[in-house]
Each structure stands twice: as C-alpha cells, then as structure tokens.
C-alpha positions in Angstrom: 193.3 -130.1 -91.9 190.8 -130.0 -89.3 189.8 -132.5 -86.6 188.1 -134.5 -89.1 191.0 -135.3 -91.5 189.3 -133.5 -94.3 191.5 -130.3 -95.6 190.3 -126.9 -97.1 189.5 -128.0 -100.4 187.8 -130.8 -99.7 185.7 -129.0 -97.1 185.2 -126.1 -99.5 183.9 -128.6 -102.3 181.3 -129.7 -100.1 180.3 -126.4 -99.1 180.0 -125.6 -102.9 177.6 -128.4 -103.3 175.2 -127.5 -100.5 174.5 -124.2 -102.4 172.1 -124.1 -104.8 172.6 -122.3 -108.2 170.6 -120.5 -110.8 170.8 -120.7 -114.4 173.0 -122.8 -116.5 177.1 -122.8 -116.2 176.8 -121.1 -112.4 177.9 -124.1 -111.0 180.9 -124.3 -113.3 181.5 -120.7 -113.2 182.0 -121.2 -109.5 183.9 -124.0 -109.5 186.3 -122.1 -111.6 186.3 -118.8 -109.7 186.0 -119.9 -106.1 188.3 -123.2 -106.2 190.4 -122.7 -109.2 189.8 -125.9 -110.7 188.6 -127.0 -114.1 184.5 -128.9 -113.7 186.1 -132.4 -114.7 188.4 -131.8 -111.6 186.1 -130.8 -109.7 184.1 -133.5 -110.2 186.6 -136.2 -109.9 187.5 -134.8 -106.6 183.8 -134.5 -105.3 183.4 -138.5 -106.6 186.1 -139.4 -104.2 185.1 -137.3 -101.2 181.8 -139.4 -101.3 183.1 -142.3 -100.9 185.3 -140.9 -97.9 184.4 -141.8 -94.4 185.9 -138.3 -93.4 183.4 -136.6 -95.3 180.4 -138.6 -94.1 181.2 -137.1 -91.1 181.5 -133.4 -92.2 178.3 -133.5 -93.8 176.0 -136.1 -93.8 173.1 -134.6 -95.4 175.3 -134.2 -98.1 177.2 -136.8 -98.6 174.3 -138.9 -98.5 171.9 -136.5 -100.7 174.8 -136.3 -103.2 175.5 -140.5 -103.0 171.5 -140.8 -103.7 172.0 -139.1 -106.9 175.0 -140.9 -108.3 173.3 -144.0 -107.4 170.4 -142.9 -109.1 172.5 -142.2 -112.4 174.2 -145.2 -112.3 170.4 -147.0 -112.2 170.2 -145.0 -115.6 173.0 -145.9 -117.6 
C-alpha cells in the first residue's frame, strides 16, 4: 500500500479507467489480461473504490468523472 492507503489493485483499477479504449470488448479484454479478474469483479471492485475516501484522493478527476456517470445511470433506471 502506498501513503494513501490504497494498494496495487485498487491503484491499477483506476489507472485502467483513466485510459480510453477502442472498439467493443477492449475494455473487458483488459480487465482480464492486465488484472486477472473477470468484468463483473472488476466492476464490483471499481463501485467500491468510488465510494472510498482513499481513492478520491488518488485521483480526483476520476473518481469524480466516473461518480458523475453512475449518478447519471442511476437518473436512468
């Protein structure tokens, strides 16, 4: 863990979602091949990390890009 609290995985999920990807199932694909984790893991883990304070911190724009867009689908459903 760094000095942040977060750990590897949860720093290298963010860093996956800062990237952008082209083409259907690249995403996925790199979720698969980069972290070893199945999408629905994935996912679960990324829902958690942005409600975590810790990650805030690591990555604002993120976070808070990535928190729009959840809110957003929620507004949907």
């Amino acid at each position: 863990m760094d000095a942040e609290g977060l750990g590897q995985r949860e720093r290298d999920i963010l860093a996956l979602e800062r990237r952008g990807f082209a083409g259907p199932g690249a995403k996925e694909r790199a979720i698969r091949e980069e972290l070893g984790l199945a999408p629905v893991r994935y996912f679960q883990l990324l829902n958690a990390l942005l409600d975590d304070p810790r990650a805030l911190a690591h990555d604002p724009v993120t976070v808070n890009r990535l928190r729009r867009v959840r809110e957003a689908r929620r507004g949907e459903r």
